[in-house]
N, C-alpha and C positions, 0 to 999 in steps of 0.2 A: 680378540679376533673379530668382534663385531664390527668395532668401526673400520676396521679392513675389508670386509665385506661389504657394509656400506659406502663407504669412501669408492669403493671400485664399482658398486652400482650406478653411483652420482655419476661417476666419471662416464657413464653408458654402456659397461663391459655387462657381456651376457653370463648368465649362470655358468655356462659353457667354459667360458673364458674363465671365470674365475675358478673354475674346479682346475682346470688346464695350469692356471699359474699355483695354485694351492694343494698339491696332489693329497695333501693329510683333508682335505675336506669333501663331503659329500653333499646330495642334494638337500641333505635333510638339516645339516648345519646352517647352510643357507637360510632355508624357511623361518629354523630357529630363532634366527640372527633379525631377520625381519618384523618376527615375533616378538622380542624379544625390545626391538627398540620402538614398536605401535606402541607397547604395553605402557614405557616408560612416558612417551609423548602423550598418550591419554590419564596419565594422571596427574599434569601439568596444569593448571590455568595460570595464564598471562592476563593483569589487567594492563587497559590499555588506558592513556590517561593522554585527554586531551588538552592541544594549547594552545 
């Protein structure tokens, strides 16, 4: 359900909207969900290699 949540953020739907199309979710899943994919992208490094 995260990248559902995300996928509908990218898109520019508000909290609002995605509780409205999601009724099993609340605002706190949300937060979660945001939380949830910071966590993963900060434990990432990409090097970058130039050419």
């Amino acid at each position: 359900m995260v990248s559902v949540i995300l996928d509908n953020m990218a898109e520019g739907a508000t909290e609002l909207e995605i509780l409205k199309s999601y009724p099993s979710l609340n605002s706190e899943d949300i937060k979660a969900a945001i939380a949830y994919a910071a966590q993963l992208c900060s434990e990432r490094t990409v090097s970058l290699v130039t050419v």
